[in-house]
C-alpha positions in Angstrom: 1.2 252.9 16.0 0.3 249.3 17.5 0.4 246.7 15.6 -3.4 245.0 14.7 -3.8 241.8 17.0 -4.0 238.4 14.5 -7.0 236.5 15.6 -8.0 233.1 14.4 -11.4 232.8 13.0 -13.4 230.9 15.2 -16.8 230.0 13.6 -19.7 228.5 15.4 -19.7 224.2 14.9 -22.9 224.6 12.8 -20.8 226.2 10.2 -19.6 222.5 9.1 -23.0 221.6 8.3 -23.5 224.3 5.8 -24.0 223.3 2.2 -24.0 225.6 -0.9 -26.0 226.1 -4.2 -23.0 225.0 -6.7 -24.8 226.8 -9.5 -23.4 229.9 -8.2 -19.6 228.7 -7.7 -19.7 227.6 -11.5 -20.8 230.3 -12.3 -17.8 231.9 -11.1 -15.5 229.6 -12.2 -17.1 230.3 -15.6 -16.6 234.2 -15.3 -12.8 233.7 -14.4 -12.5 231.8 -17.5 -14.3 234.5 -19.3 -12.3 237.2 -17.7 -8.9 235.4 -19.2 -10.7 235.9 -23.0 -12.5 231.9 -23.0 -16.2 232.0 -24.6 -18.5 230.1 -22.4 -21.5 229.0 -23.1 -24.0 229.2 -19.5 -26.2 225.9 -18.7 -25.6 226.0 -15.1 -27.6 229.0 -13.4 -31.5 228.5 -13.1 -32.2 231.8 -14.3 -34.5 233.0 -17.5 -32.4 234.6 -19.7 -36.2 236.6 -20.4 -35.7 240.5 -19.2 -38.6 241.1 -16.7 -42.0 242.6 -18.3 -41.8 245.9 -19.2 -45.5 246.3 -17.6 -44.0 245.0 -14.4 -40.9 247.0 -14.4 -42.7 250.2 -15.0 -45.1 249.6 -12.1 -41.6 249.3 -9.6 -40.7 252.5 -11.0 -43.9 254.0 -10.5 -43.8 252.9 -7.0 -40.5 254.7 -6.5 -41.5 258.0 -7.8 -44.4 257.4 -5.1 -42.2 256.8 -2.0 -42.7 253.5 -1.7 -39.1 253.2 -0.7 -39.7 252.6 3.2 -39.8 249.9 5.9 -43.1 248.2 4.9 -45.0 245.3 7.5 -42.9 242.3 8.1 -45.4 240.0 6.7 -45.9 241.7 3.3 -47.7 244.8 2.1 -51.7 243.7 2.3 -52.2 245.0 -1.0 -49.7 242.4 -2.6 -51.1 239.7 0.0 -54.5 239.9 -0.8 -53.6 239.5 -4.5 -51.3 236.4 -3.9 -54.1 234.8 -1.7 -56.7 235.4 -4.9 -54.1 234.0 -7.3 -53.8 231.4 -4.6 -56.7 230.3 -4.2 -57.8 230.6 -7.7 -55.2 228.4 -9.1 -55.2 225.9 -5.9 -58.8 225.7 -6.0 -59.2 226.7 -2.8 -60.1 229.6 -0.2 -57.1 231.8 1.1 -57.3 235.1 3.6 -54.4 237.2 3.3 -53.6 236.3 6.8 -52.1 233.2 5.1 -49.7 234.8 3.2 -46.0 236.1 4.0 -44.1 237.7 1.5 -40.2 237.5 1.7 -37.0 238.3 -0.1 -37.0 234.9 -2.5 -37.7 231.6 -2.4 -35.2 230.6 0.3 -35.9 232.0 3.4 -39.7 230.1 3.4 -37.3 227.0 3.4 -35.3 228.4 6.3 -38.3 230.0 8.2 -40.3 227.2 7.8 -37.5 224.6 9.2 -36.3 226.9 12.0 -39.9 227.4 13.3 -40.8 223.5 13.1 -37.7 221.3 13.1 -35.6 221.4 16.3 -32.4 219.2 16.8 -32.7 215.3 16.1 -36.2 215.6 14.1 -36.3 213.8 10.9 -37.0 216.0 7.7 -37.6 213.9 4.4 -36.7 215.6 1.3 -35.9 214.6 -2.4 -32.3 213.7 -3.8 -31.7 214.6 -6.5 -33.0 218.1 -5.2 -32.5 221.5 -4.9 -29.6 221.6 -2.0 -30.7 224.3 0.1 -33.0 222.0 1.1 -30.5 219.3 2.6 -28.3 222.4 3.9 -30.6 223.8 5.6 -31.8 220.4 7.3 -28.2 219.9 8.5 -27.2 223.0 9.5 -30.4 223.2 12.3 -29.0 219.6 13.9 -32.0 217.4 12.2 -31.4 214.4 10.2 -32.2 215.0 6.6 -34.1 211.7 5.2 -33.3 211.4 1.9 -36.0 209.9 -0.4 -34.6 209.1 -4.1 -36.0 210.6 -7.3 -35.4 207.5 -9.9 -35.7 208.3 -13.6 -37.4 205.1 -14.1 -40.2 206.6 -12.3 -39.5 210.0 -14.6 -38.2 211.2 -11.5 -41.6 211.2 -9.2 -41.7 210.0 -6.0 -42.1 206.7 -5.1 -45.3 207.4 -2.4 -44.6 203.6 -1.2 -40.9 204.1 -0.4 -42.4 207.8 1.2 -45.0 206.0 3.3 -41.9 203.5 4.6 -40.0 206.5 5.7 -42.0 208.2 8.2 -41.9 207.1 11.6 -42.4 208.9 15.3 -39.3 211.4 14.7 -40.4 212.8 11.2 -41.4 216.4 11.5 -41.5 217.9 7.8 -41.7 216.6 4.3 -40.3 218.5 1.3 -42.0 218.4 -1.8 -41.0 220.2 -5.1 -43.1 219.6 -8.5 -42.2 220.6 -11.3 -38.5 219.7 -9.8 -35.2 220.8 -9.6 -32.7 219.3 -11.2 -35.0 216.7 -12.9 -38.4 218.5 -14.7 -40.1 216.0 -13.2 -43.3 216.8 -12.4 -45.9 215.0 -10.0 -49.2 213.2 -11.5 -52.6 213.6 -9.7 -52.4 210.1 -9.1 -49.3 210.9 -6.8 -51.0 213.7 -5.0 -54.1 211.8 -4.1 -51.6 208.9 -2.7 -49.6 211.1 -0.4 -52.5 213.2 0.6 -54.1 209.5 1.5 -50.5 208.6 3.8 -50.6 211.8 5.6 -54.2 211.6 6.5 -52.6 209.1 8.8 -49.9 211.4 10.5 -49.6 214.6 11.8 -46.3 215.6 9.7 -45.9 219.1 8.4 -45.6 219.4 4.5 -43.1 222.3 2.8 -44.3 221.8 -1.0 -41.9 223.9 -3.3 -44.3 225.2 -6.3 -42.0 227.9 -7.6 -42.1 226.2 -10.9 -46.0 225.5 -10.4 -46.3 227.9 -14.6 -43.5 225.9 -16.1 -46.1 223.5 -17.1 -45.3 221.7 -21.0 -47.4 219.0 -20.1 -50.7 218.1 -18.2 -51.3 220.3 -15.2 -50.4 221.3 -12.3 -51.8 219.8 -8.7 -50.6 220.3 -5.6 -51.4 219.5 -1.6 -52.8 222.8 -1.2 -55.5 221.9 -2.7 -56.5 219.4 -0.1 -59.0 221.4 2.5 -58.7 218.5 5.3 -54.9 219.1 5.3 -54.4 222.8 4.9 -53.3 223.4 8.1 -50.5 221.6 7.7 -48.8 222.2 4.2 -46.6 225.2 3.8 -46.7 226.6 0.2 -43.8 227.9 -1.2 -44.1 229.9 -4.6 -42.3 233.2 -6.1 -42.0 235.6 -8.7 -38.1 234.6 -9.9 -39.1 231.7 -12.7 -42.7 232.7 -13.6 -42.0 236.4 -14.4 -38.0 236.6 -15.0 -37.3 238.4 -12.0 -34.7 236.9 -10.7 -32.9 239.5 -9.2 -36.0 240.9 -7.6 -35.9 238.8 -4.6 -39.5 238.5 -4.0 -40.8 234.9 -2.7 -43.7 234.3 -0.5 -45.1 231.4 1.9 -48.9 230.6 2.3 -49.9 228.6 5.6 -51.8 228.3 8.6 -52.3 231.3 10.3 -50.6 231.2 13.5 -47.6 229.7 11.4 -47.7 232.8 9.6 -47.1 234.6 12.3 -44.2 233.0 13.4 -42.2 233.2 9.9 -43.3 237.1 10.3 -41.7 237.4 13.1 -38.6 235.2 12.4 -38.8 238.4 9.2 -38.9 241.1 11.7 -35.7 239.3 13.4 -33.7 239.0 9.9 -34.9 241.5 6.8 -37.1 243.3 8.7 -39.1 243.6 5.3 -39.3 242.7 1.7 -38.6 246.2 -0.3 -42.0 247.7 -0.8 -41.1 248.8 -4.6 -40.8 245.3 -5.3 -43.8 244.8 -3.9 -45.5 247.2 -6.1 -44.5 245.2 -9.2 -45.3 241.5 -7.5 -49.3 243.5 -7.7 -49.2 244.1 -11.2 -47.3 240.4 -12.0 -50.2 238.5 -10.4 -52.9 241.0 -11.5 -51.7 242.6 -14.8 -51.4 240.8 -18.4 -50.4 237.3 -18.4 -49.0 237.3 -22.2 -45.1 237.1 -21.3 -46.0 233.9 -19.1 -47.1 232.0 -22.1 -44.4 233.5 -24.3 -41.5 232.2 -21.8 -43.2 228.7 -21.5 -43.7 228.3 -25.5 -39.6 229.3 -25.9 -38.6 226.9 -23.1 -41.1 224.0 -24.7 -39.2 224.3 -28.3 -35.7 224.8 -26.5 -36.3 221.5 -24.6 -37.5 219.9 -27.6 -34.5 220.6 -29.0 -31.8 219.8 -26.5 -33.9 216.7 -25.9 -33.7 215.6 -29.8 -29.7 216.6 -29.8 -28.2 215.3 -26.6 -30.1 211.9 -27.2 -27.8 211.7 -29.9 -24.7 212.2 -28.2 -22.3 209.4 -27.9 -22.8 208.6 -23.7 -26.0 210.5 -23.1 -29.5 209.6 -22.7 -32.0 211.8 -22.1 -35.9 212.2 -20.5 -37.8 214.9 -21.7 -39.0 216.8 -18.6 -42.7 218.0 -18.4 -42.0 221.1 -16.5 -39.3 223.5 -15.0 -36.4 224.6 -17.5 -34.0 222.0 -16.9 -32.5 218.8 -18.6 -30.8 215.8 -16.7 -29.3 213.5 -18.9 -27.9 209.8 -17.3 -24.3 210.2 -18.5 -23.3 206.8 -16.7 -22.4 205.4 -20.3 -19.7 208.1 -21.2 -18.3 206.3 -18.2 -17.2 209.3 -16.6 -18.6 210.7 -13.0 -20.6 213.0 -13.1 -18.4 216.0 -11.6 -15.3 215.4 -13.5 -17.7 215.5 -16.7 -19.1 218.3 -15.9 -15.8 219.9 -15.0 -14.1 218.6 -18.4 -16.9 220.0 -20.4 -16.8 223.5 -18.6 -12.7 223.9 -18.7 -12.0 221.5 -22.2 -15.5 222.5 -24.1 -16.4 225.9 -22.8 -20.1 224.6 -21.3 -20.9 225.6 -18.2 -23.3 222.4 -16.4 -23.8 221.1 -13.4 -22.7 217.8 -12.0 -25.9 216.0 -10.8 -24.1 215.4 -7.2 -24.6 219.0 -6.9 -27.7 217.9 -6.0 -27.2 215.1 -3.9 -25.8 211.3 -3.7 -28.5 210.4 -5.9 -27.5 212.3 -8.8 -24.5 210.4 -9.4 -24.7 209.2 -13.1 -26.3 212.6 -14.4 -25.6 216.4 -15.2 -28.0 219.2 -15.0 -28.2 221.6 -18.1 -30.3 224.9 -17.9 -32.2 225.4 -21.2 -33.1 229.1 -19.9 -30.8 230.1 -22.8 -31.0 231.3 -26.4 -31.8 228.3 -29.1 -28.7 229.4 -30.2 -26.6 228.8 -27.5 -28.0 226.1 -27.0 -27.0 224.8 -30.0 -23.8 226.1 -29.6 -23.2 224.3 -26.5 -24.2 221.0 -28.0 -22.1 221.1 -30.8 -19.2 221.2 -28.4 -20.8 218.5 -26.1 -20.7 216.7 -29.3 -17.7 217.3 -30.9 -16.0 216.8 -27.3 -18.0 213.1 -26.9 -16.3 212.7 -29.9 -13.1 212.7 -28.8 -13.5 211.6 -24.9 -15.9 209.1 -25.0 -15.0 205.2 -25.8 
């Protein structure tokens, strides 16, 4: 028998560009430890710990026993369009046509579609940092240059629309947007809205605004671009099913845009998943149009579990803390444990038994933080700041 040829692995040059979402490789790390008989307590993964409603998850079923378990149309099955573009345009205050809508597996790939159909090589793309790092991944590995614009937490982590007005020029092709944010809660005011809706009446650059947390909402309210009828045609609305309803492991995302952009991302879903499962689909109908109890329930738990890690890590030896008005996530400055932030958050995963992430995870500008995902029980939450406690204790001066 002849012997299997060796051949070296020759990946494509764009492959150096690619990022990653950390949250997933702690995660890991934090199995492994698991596996060898270590308790862990999990902060790092952006994922309700909430099991999907029971409404919801009887409606996929349904659709299984009813042979909805075929190729479906690229774009979305028009039953679940229509309903996003009423849910859409009720909540947006607006008017949508299903025509507008593309359903896809997650969040993600409306990031990815949305840059490979508008960004080519040497384009500017401005995006926030701290942010979620798909975004900055993504950016790279197409050739642009990804414009950082910095999320400062004596602004409670909203833009600064001056610094955004000063960083468009000729080559910008795309903004990104995300309120409520990731890692910060920060959400944007009305105020902010009105401002960069005021700058980009003056341009003709695209906007990708990340809404997925648009019903983790503790306080005030939501607003968003989309609103704005004189520049619909040139915001991309990115939304989902993951945070509001627990379904995570769904997969089930969906754009709303311009038409003829539409089009285009259905096509670049033709080239890649073909379709989102039609099952899932089903149950994305009866999210959006069925009882809207568990939403509430979720968002009350995740007020009183910020409340609390809030009240406790402010009285940690090294840690200050904003409360965040939306999302399920805390970023506390740890710049006076006088530690970085990736060694801290390593020592508190492998000496403490807390899973968090460092805020570089997120970018350069999230030096001097850590991200913690309150999307836990009370209890372990309690449980992991007791050992963040008990290990300040010891480590910090």
């Amino acid at each position: 028998m002849s012997k299997a040829l060796h051949i070296e692995l020759r990946l494509a040059q764009r492959m150096s560009r690619l990022g990653t979402e950390t949250a997933f490789e702690v995660l890991a790390k934090a199995r492994a430890l698991e596996a060898k008989g270590r308790d862990i307590v999990h902060l790092e993964i952006g994922e309700p710990d909430f099991d999907t409603p029971a409404n919801i998850v009887d409606a996929a079923v349904d659709a299984l026993h009813h042979g909805f378990t075929h190729y479906g149309p690229s774009a979305g099955l028009p039953d679940l369009r229509k309903a996003i573009a009423d849910e859409v345009a009720a909540s947006r205050h607006t008017s949508v046509s299903p025509d507008e809508v593309v359903v896809v597996p997650g969040g993600k790939p409306i990031i990815f579609f949305t840059l490979m159909a508008l960004v080519q090589e040497g384009d500017e793309v401005i995006y926030p940092n701290p942010g979620f790092p798909i975004y900055e991944s993504m950016i790279e590995l197409l050739g642009a240059k990804a414009v950082p614009i910095q999320l400062r937490e004596d602004r409670e982590f909203r833009l600064d629309t001056k610094e955004l007005k000063s960083l468009i020029n000729e080559r910008t092709k795309l903004i990104i947007l995300n309120s409520p944010q990731n890692p910060t809660g920060g959400v944007m005011t009305k105020q902010d809205i009105e401002e960069i809706a005021a700058i980009l009446a003056d341009t003709d650059v695209m906007v990708l605004s990340d809404e997925i947390y648009s019903r983790l909402i503790f306080e005030g309210e939501h607003y968003s671009l989309f609103s704005y009828d004189d520049l619909r045609d040139r915001i991309i609305l990115l939304d989902g099913f993951s945070k509001t309803y627990a379904m995570t492991g769904w997969r089930m995302g969906y754009g709303v845009m311009r038409v003829d952009l539409a089009q285009q991302i259905a096509r670049l879903m033709t080239n890649s998943n073909s379709c989102t499962a039609s099952f899932t689909q089903k149950a994305g109908i009866e999210a959006i149009c069925g009882p809207q109890a568990s939403v509430k329930v979720m968002n009350d738990e995740f007020r009183k579990r910020r409340d609390y890690f809030a009240e406790r890590i402010n009285r940690i030896k090294g840690f200050s803390c904003l409360v965040p008005k939306g999302a399920f996530y805390m970023f506390p400055n740890i710049t006076a444990t006088g530690w970085k932030s990736k060694p801290l958050a390593d020592a508190l995963l492998d000496e403490a038994g807390v899973a968090a992430l460092s805020g570089t995870s997120f970018g350069a500008f999230g030096e001097g933080y850590l991200r913690f995902s309150i999307a836990n029980s009370l209890e372990n939450i309690r449980k992991a700041l007791d050992r963040v406690e008990e290990w300040a204790g010891k480590n910090v001066k």
